[in-house]
Every structure is written in C-alpha cells, then in structure tokens.
N, C-alpha and C positions, 0 to 999 in steps of 0.2 A: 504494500500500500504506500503509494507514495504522495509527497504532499503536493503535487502536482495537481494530482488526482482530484485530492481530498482535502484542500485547502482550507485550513479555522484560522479564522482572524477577528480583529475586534466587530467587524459586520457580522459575525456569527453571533454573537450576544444580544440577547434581548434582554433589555432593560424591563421591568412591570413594577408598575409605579401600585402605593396602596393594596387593595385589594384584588387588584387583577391578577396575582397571582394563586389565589384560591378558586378564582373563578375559571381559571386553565390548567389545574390539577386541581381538581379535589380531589380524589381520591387521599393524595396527602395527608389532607388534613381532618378528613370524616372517614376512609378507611375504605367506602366506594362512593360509587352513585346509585349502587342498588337498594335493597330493604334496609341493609346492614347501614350504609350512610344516610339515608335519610329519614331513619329513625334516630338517630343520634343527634340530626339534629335538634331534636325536642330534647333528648337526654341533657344538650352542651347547654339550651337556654334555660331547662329546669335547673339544671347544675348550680347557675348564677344565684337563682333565685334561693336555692334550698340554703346555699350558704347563710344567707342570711337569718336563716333559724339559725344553723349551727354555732355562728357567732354572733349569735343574742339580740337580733334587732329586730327579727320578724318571728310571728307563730306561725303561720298557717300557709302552703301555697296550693294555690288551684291554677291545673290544668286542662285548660279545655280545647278540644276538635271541634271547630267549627263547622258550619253548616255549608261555608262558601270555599272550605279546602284549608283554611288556615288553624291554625296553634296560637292558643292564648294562652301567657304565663303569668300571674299576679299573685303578687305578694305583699303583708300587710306589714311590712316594714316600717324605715322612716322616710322610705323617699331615695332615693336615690339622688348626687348634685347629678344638675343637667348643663353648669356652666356658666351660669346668672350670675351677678356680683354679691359678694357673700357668702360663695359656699367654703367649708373647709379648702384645707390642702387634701390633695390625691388627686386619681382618676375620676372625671365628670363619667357621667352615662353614655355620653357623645365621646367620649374615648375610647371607654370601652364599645362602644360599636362599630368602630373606623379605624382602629389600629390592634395589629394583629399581636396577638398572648398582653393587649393590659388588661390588668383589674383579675385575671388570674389569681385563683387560691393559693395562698404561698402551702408549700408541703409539710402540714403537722395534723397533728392528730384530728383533727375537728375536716380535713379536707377529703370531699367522695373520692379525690383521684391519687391522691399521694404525689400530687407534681410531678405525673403521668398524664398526656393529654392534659386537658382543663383549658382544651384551644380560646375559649372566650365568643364573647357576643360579636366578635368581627367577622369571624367565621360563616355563621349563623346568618347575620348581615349581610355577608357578600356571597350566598347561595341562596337566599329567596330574593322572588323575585319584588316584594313589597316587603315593610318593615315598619310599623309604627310602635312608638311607645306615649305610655302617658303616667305621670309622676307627680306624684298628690305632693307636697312636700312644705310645710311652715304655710300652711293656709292659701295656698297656690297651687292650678293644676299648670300642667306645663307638658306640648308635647313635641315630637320629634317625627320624623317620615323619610322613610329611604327606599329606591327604589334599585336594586341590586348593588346595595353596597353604598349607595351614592347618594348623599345626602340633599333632599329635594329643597329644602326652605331650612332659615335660620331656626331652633326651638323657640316656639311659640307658647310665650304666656296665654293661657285658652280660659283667664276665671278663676273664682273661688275656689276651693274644696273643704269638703270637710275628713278628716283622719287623716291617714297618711300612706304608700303605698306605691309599686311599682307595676306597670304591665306591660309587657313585650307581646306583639303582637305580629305574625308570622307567614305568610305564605309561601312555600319551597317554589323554587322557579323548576317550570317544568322544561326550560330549555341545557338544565342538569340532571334534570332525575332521569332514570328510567322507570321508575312508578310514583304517583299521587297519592296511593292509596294508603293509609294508617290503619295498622294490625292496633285493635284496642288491646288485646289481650297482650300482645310485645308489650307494648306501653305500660299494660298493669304488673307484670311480673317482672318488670324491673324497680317501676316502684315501689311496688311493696319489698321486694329485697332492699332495697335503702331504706326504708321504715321498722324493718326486723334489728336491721344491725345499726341504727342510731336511731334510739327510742324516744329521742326530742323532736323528730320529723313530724308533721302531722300533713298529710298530701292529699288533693281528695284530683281527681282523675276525671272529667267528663265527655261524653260520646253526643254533641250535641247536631251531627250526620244528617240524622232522621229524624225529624220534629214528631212524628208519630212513636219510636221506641229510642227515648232518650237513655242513656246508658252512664251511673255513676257508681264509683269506689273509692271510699276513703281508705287511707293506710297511717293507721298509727296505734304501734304496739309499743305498750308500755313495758311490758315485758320480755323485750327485744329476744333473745336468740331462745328464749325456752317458751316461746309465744310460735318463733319457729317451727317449733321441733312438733308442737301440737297443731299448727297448720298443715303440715307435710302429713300429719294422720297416721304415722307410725304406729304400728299395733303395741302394744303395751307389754310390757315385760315388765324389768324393776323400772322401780318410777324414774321419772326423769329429773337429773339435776341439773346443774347449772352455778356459775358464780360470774361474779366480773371483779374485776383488781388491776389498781394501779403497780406499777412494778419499774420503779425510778433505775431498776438496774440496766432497761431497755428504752427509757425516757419515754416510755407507753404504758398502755392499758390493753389487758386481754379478756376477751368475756369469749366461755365456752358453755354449752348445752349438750348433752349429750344423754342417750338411752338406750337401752337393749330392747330388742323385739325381739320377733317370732319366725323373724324372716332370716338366710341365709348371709343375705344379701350386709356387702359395709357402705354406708354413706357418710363420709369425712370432708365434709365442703370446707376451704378457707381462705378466708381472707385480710386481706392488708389495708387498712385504710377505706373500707368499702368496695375495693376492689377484689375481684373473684381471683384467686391464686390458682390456677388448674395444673401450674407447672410445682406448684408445691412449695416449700423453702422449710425455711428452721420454725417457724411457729407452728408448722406442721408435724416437725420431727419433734419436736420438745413435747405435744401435745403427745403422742404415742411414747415419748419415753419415761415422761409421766403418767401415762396410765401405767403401761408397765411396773412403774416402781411402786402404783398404790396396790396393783392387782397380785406382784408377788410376795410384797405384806402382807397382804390379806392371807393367801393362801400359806403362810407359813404360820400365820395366828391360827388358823382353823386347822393348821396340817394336813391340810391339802399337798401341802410341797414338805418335804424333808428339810431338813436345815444343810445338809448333806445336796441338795436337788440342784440344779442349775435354777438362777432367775429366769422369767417367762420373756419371751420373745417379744417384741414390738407387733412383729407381722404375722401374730398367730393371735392377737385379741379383736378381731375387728369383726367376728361373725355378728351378723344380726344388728350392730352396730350403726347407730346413727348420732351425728356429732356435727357441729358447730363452733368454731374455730376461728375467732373478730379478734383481730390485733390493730389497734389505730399508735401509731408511729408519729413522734416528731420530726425525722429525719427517716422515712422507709428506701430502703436499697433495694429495687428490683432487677432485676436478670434475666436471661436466657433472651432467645433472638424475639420473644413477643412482650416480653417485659413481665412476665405471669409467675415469677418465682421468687419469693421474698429472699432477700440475704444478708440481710443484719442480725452478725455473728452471735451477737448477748440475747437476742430472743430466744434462742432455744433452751439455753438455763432454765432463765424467764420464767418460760411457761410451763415446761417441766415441772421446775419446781411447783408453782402454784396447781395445777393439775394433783400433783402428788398429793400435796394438801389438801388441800380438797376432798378428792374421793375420798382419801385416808380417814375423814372427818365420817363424812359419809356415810361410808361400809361400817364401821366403828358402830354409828348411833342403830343400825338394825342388822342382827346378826344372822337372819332370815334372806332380808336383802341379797345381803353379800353371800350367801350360798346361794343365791339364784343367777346373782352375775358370774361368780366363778363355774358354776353348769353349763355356764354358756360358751364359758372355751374349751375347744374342741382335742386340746391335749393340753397336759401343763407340760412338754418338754423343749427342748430349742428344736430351732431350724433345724 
C-alpha cells in the first residue's frame, strides 16, 4: 500500500463542531441505534433526574410515554439553574444539554453508573429530534427548546409557578433510530431494578400510548434487596435474610439478601454501584467466601464436619440458592473488555467478612434453621 495510492493529509480530517458528532456515530455513545440504544435513551435522561433523589433534592420522579411518540421526565426537585442572573456556581441546564459528559455524576456511592457511561442530557439532546424543558425554580417557570441538539430560542421566562421542579421532555429523531416503538415492560424492569437496590428511589413509570388502556407502575421498595428476593417468588426454604453495612475498609456499603429454595437451580446476581456485574469481580468472591466460612462453622458446631474434615468449598454451596449482592463504591474499579467486573482489591475482605457475620449470627439464633441450610448442600467435601 502505498501512499500514492492512499494519500491522508490534513483534508482527510473532519472537524465536528458541538454535537455533530453524536449525531454521526451514535452508536458511540448509546451502544446502537436499535432497541438497545434507544431505550437508553430514557434510561441517560431518567438517570439525570433520579440523581436528584439520591443526592437529596428531589423525592419523587415520573416517567411518562406519550401519546404523540415522546418521553417525559419530571422531577420535584428545586429547579434546576437555567442561566438567568443569580443562579449558583456550576453547570446551568443549558449546559448540560449542549455540551457533551457536563453535569455528569461524579463516581461515588450515591451514582447509578459508577462513572461508567453517565453520557448526560447532550446526548439525549442531540439524538431527538425535538427537546423541551420546563423549570419551576424561586417562583418562576422558565423554558428551553431544541431541535436536534440545537438550540431554537434564548430560555424563556414563561410566568409564575408554584413549587419547584424539573421536566425534560423528548422525542427520538426517527432519522437515527431504526425503531419508534417503546417496550413498557424494558422500561419497567429496569426501573424497578434501580428501586430494589437504592431504596430512597420512588419512580412511578406511565404508558400514556393508548388513551383507552392507560398503563402505570410505581417502584419503590423500602426494603430494597430482600423486597427483591420476595418479588422474584422464590419458593421458600429457610427464610430469607439479608443485612446492609457500611464497611470504611472498602470506602462502601454492601447490602446482601439471600435464601435457599426448593429448586436446583443458583441465582447470585451482583452488582456495583447499580450497575449489573455479569462478569463478576471481588464483591462476588468475598460474598461466596463468606458464606463459606459461616456454613463450615456451622457445620462443625452441629458436627456435621469433623474438626479433622476439610473447610467447605465456595463452589459446592450454591444449590437452590438465590442471592443479592449491592456494593455502592466511592471510587468503583471496573474491568474486563465490557467494563462488567468489579476490581477493587479491599472488597472482597469486605464482604466476606460481613457475610461471615452475619449468617454466623443467623444460623446461631435457630438451630432448626441451620440444619435445613446445611441439607441443602449436596456434599460437605472439597472440589
């Protein structure tokens, strides 16, 4: 190949100014243009909004599907600045909607994505093909309009208000998608898996398509992962525990739930910051190395095991098993080529330890119990 041939020079570079270059790859930055990206984009603009429960400003957000194709997000915040003289320092709303990753959740424990993704509302913006917002904010409404990315008119003082509160308000440009169409059910089982695993969420989800079979789902469980474990309907064996703890030794918090059934089958879901770990990491390992070390106390108190016997194996207690595994991180390390494996080394102490304690606690106060979980594994010898 020669460069005769094949000639690159500064003419081969294109410049893209603002958001044009989301506009000419997405896939980039939502992952496709098919189900998968353009359901994400409800996920990036709820994302914005949900923060704002986490970090104390707002209760409640509602999501609605409109009737004319678009996504409305509103939150009863304090308002988002929109840019007007007098707002704090930081990003206005109009920042965050025209400049790519501001207003971004910085990566600690309270963030859905772990500072993974968290692309922001310019994303969002510059792949539908309309955009409004409207922002209650100090006795003032105030709104915005963009039409792919591009901001139509100055923010517009529009009047009184009374309370306070944000709305982003949506339509995907059909000149990116390859479908229009919103899975409600995609849409609810992702938020309620964010309502499971931070139990301060309160989300309610509306189908408003069909003016005839209007369709609504609130998610908010107080009793976050062992609320789980009894929506998933797991048949019952010994009852179900659970704790959550801080643990300064991993600069996080781990909350697990976990139960035995009737079924063969193991389910050990976990995750990081909200995010689904499929590729596994150390909160995972600690979580089985801790069980481990409560399940072969146990069975050396009950002599079930010899003292003389080997400890029980990690990868021989998971029959029947269903488990719940939430680590929120102030600093989370992920890995592997999809980013899906946690890797912060001190976690797996962590949670070990606390796991140990725990069930230790547990099996201890019913001595019935714990011979019904120890029935449930299928040999006490190693690999």
């Amino acid at each position: 190949m020669s460069e005769e041939s094949y000639p690159y020079d500064a003419s081969k570079i294109v410049v893209l100014e603002g958001l044009e270059a989301v506009r000419k790859r997405p896939g980039m930055y939502i992952g496709s243009v098919g189900e998968r990206g353009f359901h994400h984009l409800v996920f990036e603009a709820a994302e914005s909004a949900l923060h704002e429960i986490l970090y104390g400003s707002a209760g409640r957000v509602g999501i609605t599907l409109t009737v004319d194709g678009g996504v409305r997000v509103a939150d009863d915040g304090g308002g988002r600045p929109v840019g007007h003289a007098g707002d704090e320092d930081g990003p206005t709303l109009e920042d965050c909607l025209t400049v790519l990753w501001c207003g971004a959740p910085r990566a600690d424990r309270r963030s859905l994505s772990g500072g993974f993704a968290g692309i922001g509302l310019a994303v969002v913006n510059a792949l539908s093909s309309r955009l409004t917002a409207e922002v209650r904010r100090d006795g003032a409404r105030w709104t915005l309009e963009y039409e792919r990315g591009v901001r139509v008119a100055e923010p517009t003082r529009s009047g009184l208000a009374e309370g306070s509160g944000t709305v982003i308000t949506f339509w995907p440009d059909a000149e990116i998608f390859e479908t229009l169409m919103f899975s409600f059910d995609t849409l609810a089982d992702h938020f309620r898996e964010l309502a499971f695993l931070n139990r301060d969420l309160d989300i309610t989800l509306t189908d408003d398509r069909d003016p005839g079979t209007p369709r609504a789902d609130r998610f908010r469980f107080p009793g976050g992962a062992r609320d789980w474990i009894a929506h998933q309907g797991t048949p019952r064996g010994p009852d179900v525990t659970g704790f959550e703890r801080e643990c300064s030794g991993m600069d996080g918090t781990v909350e697990v739930a976990l139960c035995w059934g009737d079924s063969d089958d193991e389910r050990v879901t976990g995750y990081a910051n909200s995010r689904p770990t499929a590729g596994g990491g150390t909160h995972e390992l600690g979580f089985r190395d801790g069980l481990a070390a409560a399940l072969t106390a146990c069975a050396r108190e009950q002599r079930v095991l010899a003292p003389s016997d080997p400890d029980l194996a990690p990868t021989r207690l998971g029959v029947g098993l269903t488990a719940i595994v939430s680590v929120k991180l102030d600093r989370p390390e992920f890995e592997g080529s999809l980013r899906d494996r946690l890797g912060n080394g001190p976690v797996r102490a962590c949670v070990a330890e606390a796991v140990r304690e725990h069930l230790t606690t547990w099996l201890r106060a019913d001595p019935a119990r714990a011979s019904a979980v120890l029935a449930r594994i299928p040999t006490l010898t190693h690999d």
